[in-house]
C-alpha positions as CSV (number, residue, x, y, z in Angstrom):
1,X,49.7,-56.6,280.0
2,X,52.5,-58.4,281.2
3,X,53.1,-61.9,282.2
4,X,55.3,-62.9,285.1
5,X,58.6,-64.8,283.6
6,X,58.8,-66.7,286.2
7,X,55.0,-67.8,286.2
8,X,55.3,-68.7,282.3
9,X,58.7,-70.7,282.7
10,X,56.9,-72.4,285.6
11,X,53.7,-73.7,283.6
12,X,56.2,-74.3,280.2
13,X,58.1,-76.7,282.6
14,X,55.2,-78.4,284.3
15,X,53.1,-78.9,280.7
16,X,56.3,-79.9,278.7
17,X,57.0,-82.7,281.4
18,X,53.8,-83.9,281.3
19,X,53.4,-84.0,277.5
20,X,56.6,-86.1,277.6
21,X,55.1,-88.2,279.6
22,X,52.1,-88.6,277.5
23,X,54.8,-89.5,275.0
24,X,56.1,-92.3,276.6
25,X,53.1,-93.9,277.7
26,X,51.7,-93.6,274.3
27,X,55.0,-95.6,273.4
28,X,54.7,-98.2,276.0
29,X,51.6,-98.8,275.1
30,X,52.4,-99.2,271.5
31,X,50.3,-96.1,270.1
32,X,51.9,-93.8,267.8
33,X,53.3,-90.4,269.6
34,X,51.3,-87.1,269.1
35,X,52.8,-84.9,266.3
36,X,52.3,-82.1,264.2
37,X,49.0,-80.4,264.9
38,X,47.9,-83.6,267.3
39,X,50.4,-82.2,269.6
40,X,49.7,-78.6,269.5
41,X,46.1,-79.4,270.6
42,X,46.9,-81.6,272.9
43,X,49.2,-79.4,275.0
44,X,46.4,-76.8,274.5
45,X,44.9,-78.9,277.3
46,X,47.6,-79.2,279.4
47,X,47.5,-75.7,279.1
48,X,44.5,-75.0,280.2
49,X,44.7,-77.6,282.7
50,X,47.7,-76.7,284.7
51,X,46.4,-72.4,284.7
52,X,43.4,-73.9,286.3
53,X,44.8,-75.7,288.8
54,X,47.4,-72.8,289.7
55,X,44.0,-70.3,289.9
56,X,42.7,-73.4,292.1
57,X,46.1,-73.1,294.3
58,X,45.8,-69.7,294.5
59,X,41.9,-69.4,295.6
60,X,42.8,-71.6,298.5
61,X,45.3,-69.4,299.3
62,X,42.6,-67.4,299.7
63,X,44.5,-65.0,296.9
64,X,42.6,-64.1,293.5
65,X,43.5,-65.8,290.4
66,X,44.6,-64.3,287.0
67,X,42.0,-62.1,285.2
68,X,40.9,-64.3,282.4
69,X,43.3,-61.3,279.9
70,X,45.8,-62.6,281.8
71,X,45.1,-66.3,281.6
72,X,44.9,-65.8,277.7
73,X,48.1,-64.1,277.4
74,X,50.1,-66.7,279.8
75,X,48.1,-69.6,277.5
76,X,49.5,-67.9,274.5
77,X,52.7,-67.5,275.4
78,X,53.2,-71.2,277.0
79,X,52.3,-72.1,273.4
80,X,54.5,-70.0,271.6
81,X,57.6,-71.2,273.4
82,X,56.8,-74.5,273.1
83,X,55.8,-74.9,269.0
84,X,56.4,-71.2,268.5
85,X,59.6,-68.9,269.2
86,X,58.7,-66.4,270.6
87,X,59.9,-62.8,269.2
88,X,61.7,-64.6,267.0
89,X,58.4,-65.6,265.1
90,X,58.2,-62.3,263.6
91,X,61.0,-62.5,262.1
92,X,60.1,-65.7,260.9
93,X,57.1,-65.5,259.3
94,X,58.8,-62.7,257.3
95,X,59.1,-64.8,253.5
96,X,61.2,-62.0,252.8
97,X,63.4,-63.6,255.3
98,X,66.4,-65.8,254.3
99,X,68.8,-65.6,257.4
100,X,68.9,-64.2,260.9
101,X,72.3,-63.7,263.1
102,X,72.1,-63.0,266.9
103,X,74.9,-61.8,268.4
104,X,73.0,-61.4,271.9
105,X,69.5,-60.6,272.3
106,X,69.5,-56.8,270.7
107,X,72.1,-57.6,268.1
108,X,69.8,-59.0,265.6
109,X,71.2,-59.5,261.7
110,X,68.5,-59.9,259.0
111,X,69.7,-61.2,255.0
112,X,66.8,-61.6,252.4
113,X,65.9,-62.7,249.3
114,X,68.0,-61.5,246.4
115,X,70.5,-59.6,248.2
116,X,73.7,-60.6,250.7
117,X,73.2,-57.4,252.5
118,X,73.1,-57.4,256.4
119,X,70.3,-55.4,257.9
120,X,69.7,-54.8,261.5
121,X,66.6,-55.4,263.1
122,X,64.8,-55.5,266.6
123,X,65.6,-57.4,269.6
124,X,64.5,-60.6,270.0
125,X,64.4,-60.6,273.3
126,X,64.8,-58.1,276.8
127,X,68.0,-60.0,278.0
128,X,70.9,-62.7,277.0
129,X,69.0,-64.8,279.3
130,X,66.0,-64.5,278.1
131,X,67.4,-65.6,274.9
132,X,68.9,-68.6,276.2
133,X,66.1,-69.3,277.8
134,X,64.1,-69.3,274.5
135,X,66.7,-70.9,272.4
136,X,66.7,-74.1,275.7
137,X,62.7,-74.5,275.0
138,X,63.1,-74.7,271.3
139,X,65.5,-77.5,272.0
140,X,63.5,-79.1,274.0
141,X,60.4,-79.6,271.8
142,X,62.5,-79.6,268.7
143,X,63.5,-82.9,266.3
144,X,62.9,-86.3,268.1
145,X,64.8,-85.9,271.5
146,X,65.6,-82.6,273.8
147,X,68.9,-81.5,273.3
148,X,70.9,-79.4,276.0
149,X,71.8,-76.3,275.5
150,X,74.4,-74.7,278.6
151,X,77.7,-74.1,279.7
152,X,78.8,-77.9,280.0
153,X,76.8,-78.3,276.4
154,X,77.8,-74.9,274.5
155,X,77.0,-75.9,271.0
156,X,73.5,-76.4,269.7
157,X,72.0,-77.7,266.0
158,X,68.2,-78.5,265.7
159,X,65.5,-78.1,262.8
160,X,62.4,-75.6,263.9
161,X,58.7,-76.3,263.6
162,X,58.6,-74.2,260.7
163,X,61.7,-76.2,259.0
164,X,64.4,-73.5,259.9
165,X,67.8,-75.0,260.7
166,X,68.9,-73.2,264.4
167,X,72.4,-73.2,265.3
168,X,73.7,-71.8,268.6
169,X,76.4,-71.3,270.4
170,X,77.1,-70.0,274.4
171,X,80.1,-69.7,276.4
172,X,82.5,-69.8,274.0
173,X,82.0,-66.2,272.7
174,X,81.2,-62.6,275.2
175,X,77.0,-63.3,274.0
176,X,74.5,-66.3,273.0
177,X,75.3,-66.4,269.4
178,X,72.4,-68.3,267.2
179,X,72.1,-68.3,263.3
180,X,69.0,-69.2,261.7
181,X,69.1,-70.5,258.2
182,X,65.0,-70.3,256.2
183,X,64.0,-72.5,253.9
184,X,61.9,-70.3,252.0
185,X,60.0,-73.3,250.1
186,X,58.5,-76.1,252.0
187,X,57.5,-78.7,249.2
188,X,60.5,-77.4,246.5
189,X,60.3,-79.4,243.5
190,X,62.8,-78.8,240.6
191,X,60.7,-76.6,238.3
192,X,60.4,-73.7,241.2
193,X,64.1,-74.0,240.8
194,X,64.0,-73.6,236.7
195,X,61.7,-69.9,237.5
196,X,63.9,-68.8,239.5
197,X,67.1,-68.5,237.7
198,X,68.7,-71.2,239.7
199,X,69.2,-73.7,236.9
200,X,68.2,-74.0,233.5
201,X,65.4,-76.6,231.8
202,X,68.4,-78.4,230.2
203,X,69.6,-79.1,233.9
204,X,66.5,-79.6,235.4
205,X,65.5,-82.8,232.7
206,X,69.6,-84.0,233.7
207,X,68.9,-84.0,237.1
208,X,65.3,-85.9,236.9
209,X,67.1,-88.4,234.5
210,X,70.2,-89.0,237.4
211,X,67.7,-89.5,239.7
212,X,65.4,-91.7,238.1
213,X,67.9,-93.8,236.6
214,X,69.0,-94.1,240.2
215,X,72.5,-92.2,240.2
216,X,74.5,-91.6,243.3
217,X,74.5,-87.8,243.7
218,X,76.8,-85.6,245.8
219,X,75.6,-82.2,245.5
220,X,78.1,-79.4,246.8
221,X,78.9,-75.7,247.5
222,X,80.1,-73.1,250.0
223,X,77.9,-72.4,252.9
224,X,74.5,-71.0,252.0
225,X,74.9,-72.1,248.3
226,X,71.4,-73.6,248.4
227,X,72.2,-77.6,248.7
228,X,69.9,-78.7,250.7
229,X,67.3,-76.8,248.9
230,X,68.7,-78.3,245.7
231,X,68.7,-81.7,247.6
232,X,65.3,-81.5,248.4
233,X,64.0,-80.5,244.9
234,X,66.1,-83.7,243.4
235,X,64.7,-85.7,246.3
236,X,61.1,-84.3,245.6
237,X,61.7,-86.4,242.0
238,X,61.4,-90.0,244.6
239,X,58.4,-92.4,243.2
240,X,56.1,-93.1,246.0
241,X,57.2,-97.2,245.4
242,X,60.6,-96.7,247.0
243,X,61.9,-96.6,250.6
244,X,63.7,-93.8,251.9
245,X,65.9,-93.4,254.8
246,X,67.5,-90.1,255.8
247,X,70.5,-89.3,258.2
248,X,70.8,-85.8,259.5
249,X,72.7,-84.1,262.1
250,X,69.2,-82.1,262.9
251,X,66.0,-82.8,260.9
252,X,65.8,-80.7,258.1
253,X,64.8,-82.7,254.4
254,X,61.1,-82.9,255.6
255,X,60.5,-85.6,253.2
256,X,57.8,-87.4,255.7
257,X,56.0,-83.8,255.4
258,X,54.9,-85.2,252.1
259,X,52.9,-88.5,252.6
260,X,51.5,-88.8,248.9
261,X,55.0,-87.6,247.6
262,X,57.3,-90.5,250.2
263,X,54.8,-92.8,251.9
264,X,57.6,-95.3,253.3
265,X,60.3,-92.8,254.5
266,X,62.2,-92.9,257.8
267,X,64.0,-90.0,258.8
268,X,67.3,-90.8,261.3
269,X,68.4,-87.9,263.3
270,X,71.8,-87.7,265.3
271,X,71.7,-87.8,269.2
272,X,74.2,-86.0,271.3
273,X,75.6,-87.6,274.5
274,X,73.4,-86.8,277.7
275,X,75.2,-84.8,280.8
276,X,76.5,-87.8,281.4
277,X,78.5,-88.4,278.5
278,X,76.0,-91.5,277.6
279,X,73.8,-92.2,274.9
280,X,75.5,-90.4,272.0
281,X,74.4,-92.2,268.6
282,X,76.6,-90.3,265.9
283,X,75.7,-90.2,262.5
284,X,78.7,-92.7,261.1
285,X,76.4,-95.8,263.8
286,X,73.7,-94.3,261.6
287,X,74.8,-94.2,258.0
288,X,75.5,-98.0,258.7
289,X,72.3,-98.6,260.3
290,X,70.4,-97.8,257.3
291,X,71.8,-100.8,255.5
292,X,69.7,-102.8,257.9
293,X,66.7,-101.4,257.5
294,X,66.1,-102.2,253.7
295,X,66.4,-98.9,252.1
296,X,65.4,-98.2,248.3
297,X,67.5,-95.7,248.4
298,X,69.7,-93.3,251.4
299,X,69.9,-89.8,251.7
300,X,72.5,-88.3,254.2
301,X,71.9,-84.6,254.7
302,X,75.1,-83.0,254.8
303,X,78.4,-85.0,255.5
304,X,81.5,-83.1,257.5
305,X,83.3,-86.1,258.8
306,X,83.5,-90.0,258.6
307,X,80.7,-91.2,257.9
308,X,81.5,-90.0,254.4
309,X,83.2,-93.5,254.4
310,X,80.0,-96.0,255.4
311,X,78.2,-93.4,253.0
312,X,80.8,-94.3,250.0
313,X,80.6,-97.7,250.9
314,X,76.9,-98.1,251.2
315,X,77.0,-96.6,247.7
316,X,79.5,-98.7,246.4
317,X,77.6,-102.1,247.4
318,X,74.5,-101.7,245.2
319,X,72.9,-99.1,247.5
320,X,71.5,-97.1,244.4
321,X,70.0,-93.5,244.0
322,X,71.7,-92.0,247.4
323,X,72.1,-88.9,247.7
324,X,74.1,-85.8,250.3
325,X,75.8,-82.5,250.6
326,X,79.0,-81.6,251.4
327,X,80.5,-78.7,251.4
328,X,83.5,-77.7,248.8
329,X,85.2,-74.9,247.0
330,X,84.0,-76.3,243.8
331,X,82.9,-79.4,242.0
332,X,86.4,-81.6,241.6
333,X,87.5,-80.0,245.0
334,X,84.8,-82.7,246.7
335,X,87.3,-85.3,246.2
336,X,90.2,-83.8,248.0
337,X,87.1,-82.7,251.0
338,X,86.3,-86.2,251.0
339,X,89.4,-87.7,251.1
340,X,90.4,-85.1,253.5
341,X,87.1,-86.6,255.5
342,X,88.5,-89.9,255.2
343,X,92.2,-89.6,256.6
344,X,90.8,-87.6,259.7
345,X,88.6,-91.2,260.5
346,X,89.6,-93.9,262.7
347,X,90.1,-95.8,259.8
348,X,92.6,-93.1,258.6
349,X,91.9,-94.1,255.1
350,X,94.8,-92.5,252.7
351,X,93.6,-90.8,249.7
352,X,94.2,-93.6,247.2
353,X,91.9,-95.3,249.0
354,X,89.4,-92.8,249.4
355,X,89.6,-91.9,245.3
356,X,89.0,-95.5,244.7
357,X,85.9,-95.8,246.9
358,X,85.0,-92.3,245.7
359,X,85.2,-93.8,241.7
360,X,83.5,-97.0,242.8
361,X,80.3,-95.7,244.7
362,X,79.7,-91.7,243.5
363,X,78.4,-91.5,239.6
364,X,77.7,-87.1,239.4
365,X,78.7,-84.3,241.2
366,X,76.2,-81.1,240.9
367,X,77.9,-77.8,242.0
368,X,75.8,-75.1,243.0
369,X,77.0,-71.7,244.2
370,X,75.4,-68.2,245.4
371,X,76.6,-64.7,244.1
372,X,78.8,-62.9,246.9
373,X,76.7,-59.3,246.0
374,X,73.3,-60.2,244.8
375,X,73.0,-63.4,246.5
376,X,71.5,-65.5,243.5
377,X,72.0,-69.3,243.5
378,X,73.1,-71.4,240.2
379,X,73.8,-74.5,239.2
380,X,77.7,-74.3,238.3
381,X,78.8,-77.7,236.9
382,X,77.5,-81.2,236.8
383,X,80.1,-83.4,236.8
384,X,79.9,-87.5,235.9
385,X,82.9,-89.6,237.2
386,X,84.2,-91.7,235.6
387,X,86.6,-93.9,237.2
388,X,90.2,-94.0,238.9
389,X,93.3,-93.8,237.5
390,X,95.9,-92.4,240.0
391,X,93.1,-89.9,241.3
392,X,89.4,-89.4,240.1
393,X,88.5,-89.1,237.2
394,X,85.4,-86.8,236.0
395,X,84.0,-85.3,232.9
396,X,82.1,-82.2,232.9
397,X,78.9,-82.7,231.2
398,X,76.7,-79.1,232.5
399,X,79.1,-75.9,233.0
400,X,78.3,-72.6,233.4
401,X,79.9,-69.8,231.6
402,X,79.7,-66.1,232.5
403,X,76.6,-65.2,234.4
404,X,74.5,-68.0,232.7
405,X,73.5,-71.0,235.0
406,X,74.9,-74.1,233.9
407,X,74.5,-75.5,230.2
408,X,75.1,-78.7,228.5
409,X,79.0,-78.6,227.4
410,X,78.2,-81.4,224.7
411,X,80.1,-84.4,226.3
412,X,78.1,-87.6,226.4
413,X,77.4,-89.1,229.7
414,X,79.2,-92.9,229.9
415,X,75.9,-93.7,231.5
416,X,73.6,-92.3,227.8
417,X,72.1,-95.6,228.1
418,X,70.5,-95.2,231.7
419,X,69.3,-91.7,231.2
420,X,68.1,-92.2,228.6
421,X,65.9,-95.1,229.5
422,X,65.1,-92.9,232.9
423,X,63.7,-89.8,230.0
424,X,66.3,-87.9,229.6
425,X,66.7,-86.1,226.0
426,X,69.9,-84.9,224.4
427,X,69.7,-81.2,224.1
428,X,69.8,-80.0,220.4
429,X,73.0,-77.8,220.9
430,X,76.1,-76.7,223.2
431,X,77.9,-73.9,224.2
């Protein structure tokens, strides 16, 4: 059984509008929005209230409606492009599952778990529209306002129901191109981290101790290193007593996911300009926002641009336990990526200046990196800095040598005293 496209675009379009306007009502009238499973019931009703009145439509037409088969399937798949998507799903409830490239609808890349090999899989669709079309109602219903996906709007970046990160792009290249990056562990916590080979217990009790003696962490690596997955198990070490606000280009920490864990956390998400060109609210306004709104401590997702500057600064003026990613070669190359950051903002800030605001916000640096062949993650070097002189200055205090994950060296923190007060132990030995 097969439903008609344009029938199941038709009832997406007429439920999704009227769930938005449920939205804003609930809004206006100062009720909290429908989310998470609140939402999916709700537009279970919509559901079942616009198939009725289209079998209503069609009985004074005097034509017969849908076979209740048929009424099922259209229900299920409204649903599924709305909190699901689609053929994709599949391939995402696959734990196995670490990334999936689309170069068009049947060119369909799979990489999992313990290996960097590139396997190809099913279509994920019957046409390049048809995955556009998916990819457009994804957006719509995904992170905290629709975002456009077309020709006047070719590039794409959103978080998906399941915590994937989703980025697209059309126009640009001969086919819809859209990567999809898993995060394999919802609630990752710094242990699950320790089994599986990523860093070792020595590391672990460091990285508790930076951030409960309220550090400022950068944590960097090449692209699929695992930062954000090491981010969220550092975040994951967060009393429930402090505030948290989080900037990210597309919603992707999940911290408010755990209300016992961060109770008083407010997650900031980026907004692109309308088709208009109106309404963009980047995430530089944002970084800066969040010294209004009385954080305990900030976490930017992933800096690639200037806010790297408000970020610094909010670190350097008390702002205590942040924490991002960036991306870098390795650990003492996030200076020069920072700095590099800087000069390219409107401030044009030359890298003197950057080091200096670099050595008077940032305290560690914590390198992770992934194996080219067997895709395993490690912690590679924790850096401390320790001031400016000329350029940066940084002591290695975890490195890694050989295959091993990263090991004390034997240098002493400058900051001993804090960890130590925040638990932290001197291992008995180095390499």
């Amino acid at each position: 059984m097969r439903v008609d496209p344009d029938l199941l675009r038709s009832v997406h379009r007429e439920v999704g509008d009227r769930l938005q306007r449920e939205q804003v009502e609930r809004r206006r009238g100062g009720r909290d929005p429908l989310v998470g499973l609140g939402e999916q019931q709700y537009a279970r009703k919509l559901i079942a209230d616009v198939i009725r009145e289209h079998a209503e439509q069609l009985l004074a037409r005097g034509q017969s409606p849908l076979d209740p088969g048929a009424e099922r399937e259209l229900a299920e798949g409204v649903h599924a492009r709305m909190f699901g998507a689609g053929r994709l799903q599949g391939l995402l409830n696959d734990e196995s599952i670490e990334n999936i490239d689309i170069n068009g609808c049947d060119e369909v890349w799979v990489t999992r778990a313990g290996s960097a090999r590139h396997d190809r899989v099913e279509a994920v669709a019957t046409s390049d529209e048809e995955l556009i079309e998916l990819v457009q109602g994804l957006a719509a219903y995904s992170g905290l306002s629709s975002r456009p996906w077309d020709a006047a709007n070719p590039e794409l970046d959103l978080q998906l129901p399941d915590g994937s990160r989703l980025s697209a792009v059309m126009s640009v290249s001969a086919r819809p191109s859209v990567s999809i990056r898993r995060h394999r562990f919802d609630k990752v916590e710094l242990g699950d981290l320790v089994g599986n080979g990523t860093l070792s217990e020595d590391a672990a009790d460091f990285l508790r101790a930076l951030v409960k003696s309220r550090a400022n962490v950068m944590v960097a690596g090449a692209t699929r290193a695992g930062k954000t997955t090491l981010l969220r198990a550092m975040a994951a070490e967060i009393g429930p007593e402090d505030r948290i606000i989080t900037v990210e280009r597309a919603l992707e920490l999940g911290l408010r996911k755990n209300v016992e864990r961060h109770p008083n956390c407010v997650e900031f998400e980026e907004r692109v300009a309308n088709s208009e060109g109106q309404g963009a609210v980047s995430m530089a306004r944002l970084v800066r926002r969040t010294l209004r709104q009385n954080p305990d401590r900030a976490i930017v997702g992933e800096v690639l641009g200037p806010e790297v500057i408000d970020m610094l600064n909010a670190m350097g003026q008390g702002n205590n336990g942040s924490m991002s990613t960036i991306h870098a070669r390795t650990a003492r190359d996030v200076f020069n990526r920072i700095a590099t950051y800087a000069i390219q903002s409107e401030e044009r800030l030359p890298h003197e200046a950057s080091y200096q605001l670099i050595a008077g916000g940032l305290d560690f640096v914590v390198f992770v990196s992934r194996h080219p062949s067997t895709g395993a993650r490690r912690v590679d070097t924790i850096l401390e800095v320790n001031g400016y002189d000329g350029t940066v200055q940084a002591s290695e205090i975890f490195a890694a040598q050989g295959a091993a994950t990263a090991e004390w060296t034997g240098v002493m923190p400058a900051r001993t005293a804090e960890l130590e007060s925040a638990g932290w132990v001197i291992p008995s030995g180095s390499w």
